[in-house]
N, C-alpha and C positions, 0 to 999 in steps of 0.2 A: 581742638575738636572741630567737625568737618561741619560748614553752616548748612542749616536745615533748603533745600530747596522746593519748592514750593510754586501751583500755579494758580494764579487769580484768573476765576473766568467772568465777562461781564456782560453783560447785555446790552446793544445798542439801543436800545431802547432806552434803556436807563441816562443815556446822555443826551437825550432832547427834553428831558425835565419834564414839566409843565409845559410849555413852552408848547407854537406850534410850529416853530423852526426845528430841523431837522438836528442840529447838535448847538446846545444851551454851552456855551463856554462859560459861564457860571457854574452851571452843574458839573463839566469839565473837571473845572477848579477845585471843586467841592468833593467829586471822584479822586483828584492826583492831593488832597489832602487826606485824605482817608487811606491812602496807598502809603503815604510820607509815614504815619502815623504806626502802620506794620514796620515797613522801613528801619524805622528809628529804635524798632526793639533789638539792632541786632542781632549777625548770626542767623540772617537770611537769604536768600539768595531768591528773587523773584521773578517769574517769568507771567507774566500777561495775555491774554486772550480775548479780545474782546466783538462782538458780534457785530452786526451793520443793519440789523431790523430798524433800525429808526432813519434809516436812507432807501433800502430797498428791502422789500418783500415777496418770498417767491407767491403769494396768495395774488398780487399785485400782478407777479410775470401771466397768472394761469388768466386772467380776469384779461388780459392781453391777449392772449391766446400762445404764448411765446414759447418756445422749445426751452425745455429745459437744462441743457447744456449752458447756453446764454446768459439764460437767468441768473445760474448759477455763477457764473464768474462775475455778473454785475454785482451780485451780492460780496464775491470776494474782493473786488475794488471798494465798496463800499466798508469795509471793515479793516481795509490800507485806510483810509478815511479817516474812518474814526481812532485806529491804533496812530496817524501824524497828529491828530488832535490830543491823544493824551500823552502823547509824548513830547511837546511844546508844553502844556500844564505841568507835569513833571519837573521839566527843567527850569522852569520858571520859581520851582523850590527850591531848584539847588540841586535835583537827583541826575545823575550821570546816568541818561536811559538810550537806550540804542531800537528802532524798529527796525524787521528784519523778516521777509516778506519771500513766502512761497512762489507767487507772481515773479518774474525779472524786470523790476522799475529800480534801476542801479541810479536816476535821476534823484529819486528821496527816498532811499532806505536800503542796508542793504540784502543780500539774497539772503533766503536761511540757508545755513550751512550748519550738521550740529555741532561739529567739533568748535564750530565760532562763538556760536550760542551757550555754550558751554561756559568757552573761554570769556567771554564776556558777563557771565554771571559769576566767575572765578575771582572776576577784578572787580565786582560791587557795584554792577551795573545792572540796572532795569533793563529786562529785556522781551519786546513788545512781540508778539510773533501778529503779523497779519495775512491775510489772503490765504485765511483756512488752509485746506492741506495742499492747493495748489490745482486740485481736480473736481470736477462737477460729482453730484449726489450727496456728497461729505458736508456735514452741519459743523458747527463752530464748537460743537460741544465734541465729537469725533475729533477735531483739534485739539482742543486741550489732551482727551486723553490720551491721542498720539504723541503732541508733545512731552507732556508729562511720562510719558514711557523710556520718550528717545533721550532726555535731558537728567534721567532719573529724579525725575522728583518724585517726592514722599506722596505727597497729596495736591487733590485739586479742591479750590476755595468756590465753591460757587457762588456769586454773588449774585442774589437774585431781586428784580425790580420789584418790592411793594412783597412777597412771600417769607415768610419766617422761618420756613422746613418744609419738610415732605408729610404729607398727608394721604389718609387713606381715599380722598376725593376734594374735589374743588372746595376750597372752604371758603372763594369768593358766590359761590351759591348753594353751598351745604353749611348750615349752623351748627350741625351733628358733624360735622369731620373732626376727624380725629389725626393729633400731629403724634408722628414715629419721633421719637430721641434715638434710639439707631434701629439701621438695618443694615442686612448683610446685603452681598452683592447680589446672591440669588434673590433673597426675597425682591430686591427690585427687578430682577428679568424676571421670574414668576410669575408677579403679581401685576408686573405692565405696568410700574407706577409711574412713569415718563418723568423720571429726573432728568433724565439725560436721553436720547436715543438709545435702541439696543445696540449699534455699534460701539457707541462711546461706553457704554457698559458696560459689553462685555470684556471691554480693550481695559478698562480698568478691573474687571474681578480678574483676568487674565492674568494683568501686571499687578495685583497687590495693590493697586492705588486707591490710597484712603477718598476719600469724598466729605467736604461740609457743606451741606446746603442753608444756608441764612439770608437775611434780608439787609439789605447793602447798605438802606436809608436811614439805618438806626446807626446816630452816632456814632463812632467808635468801633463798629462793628467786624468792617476787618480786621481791625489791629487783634482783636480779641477772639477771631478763627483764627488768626497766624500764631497766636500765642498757645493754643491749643483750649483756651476754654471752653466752656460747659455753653452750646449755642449750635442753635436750629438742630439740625437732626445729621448725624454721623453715620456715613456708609465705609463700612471694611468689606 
């Protein structure tokens, strides 16, 4: 039977913890146990994405005045950053992880290529993709869904800092929000519920790519999207 492939997306932000340093290698640690933990159910095949908000911010570029072409690449270095951060964490478990980077920095990581990428989740290896898709305008979340398109994975895991699901409005300042347990791909371009951008969105209702949106902080949490349980809110 052919292993389920799968991509974890995660937010940089989520790796500076508490902390007012820019990446908590505790939290790191804390993140590549939680990854081990899916890992270890077997009959996986995982690919990674992970974002660089906790190092640069394009809010920060405009507040500069800076073009945005620029900005944007600082942001894609920035998220080679944090994908060599968690890919040290990783192997410090034991996981045979490989990052593999849009950008050409052949010094620490190698190019993407998909047939590599491929081939390396063939052989039970973790595999980090950094520097979003390579080109300015593109968010990290338009990465995963591209990746996940090119690598044929089933679904993308979103891992999201401190949110539990998708809701019909901010429920860190609405008490009356109400959480979706699923939705379809339209209802979220429809309804503009900003899971993801409309690119990344539509690139997933396009390809069939499932979507779990959950909150990363709770325990056990991925292990238990990768498994397919009943958690945060499910887009088909």
């Amino acid at each position: 039977m052919a292993a389920k492939r799968i991509i974890i997306k995660l937010s940089g932000e989520a790796m500076s913890g508490d902390k007012s340093q820019a990446i908590d290698h505790e939290k790191v640690r804390d993140i590549a146990k939680e990854i081990k933990k899916a890992y270890d159910l077997g009959g996986l095949e995982i690919g990674i994405i992970v974002g660089g908000g906790n190092i640069w911010r394009g809010k920060t570029a405009q507040e500069m005045g800076m073009e945005r072409s620029s900005a944007d690449y600082m942001g894609m270095i920035a998220t080679i950053i944090n994908a060599l951060a968690l890919q040290s964490a990783l192997e410090e478990l034991g996981l045979e992880t490989r990052t593999m980077t849009s950008l050409n920095i052949p010094q620490v990581a190698e190019p993407y290529i998909r047939r590599k990428a491929i081939s390396n989740l063939e052989k039970g290896r973790i595999v980090i993709f950094g520097g979003g898709t390579g080109n300015p305008y593109f968010s990290t979340d338009t990465t995963s869904a591209l990746r996940a398109a090119e690598i044929g994975a089933e679904i993308i895991l979103m891992a999201k800092n401190g949110t539990d699901g998708v809701y019909n409005k901010d429920p860190r300042t609405n008490k009356d929000a109400v959480k979706y347990e699923t939705l379809t791909h339209h209802q979220v371009l429809d309804q503009n519920l900003q899971v993801m951008d409309s690119t990344a969105a539509a690139l997933c209702k396009d390809n069939n790519i499932k979507i779990v949106v959950f909150d990363m902080n709770v325990n056990g949490n991925i292990k238990r999207a990768a498994a397919s349980e009943k958690i945060g809110t499910v887009i088909y």
